[in-house]
C-alpha positions as CSV (number, residue, x, y, z in Angstrom):
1,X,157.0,72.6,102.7
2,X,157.1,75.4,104.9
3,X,159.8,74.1,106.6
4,X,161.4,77.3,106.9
5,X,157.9,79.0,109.0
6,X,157.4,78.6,112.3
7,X,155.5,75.4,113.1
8,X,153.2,77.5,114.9
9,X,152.5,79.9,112.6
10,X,151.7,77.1,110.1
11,X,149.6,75.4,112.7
12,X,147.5,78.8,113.3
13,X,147.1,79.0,109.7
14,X,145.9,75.4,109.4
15,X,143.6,75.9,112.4
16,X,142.0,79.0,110.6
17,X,141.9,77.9,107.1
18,X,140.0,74.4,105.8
19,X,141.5,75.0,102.5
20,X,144.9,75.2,103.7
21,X,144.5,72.6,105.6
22,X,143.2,70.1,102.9
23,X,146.1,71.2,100.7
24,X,149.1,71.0,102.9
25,X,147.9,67.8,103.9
26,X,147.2,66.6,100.0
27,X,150.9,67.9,99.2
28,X,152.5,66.0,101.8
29,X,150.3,63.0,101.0
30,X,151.5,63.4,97.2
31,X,155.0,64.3,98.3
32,X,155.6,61.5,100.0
33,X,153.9,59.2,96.4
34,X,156.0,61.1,94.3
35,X,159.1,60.1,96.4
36,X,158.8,56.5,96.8
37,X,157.8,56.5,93.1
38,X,161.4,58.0,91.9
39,X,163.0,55.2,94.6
40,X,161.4,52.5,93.5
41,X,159.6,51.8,96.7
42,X,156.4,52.1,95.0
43,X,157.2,52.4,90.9
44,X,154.2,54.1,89.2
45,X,154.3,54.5,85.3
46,X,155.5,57.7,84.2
47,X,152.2,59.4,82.8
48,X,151.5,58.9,86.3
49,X,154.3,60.1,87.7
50,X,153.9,63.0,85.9
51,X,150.2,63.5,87.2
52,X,151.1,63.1,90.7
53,X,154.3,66.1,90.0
54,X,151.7,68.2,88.4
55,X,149.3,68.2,91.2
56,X,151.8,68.2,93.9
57,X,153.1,71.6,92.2
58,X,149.6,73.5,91.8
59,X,148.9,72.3,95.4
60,X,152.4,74.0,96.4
61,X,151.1,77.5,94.1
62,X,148.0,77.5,95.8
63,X,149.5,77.1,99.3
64,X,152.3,79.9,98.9
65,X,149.2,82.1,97.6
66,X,147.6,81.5,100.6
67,X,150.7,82.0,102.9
68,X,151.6,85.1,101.0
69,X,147.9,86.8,101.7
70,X,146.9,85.2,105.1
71,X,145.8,87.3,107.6
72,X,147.0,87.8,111.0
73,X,145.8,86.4,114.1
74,X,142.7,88.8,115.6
């Protein structure tokens, strides 16, 4: 996620923003579940499944919200 922002400007935004923070790490954390799930690296039933999709998307809302209303720099 963000892949297409600067790495910078994500890493300001991260540096300023606890809740950010928290969340893009939790998404990438879930992400990364999520994808070893549908591989079968680590199969998960699929209530589960579905849990871990459904978090992973309200983390990705809440992180474009933030994004899309940060403030700049001072």
């Amino acid at each position: 996620m963000f892949e297409d922002q600067r790495e910078d400007d994500v890493q300001d935004l991260m540096e300023r923003n606890d809740e950010f923070k928290k969340l893009l790490t939790r998404h990438r954390e879930l992400d990364k579940q999520v994808t070893d799930a549908e591989l079968g690296v680590h199969p998960i039933e699929d209530l589960a499944l579905h849990a871990l999709k459904k978090e992973k998307l309200w983390a990705k809302d809440r992180l474009t919200y933030i994004w899309e209303h940060r403030e700049a720099p001072a």
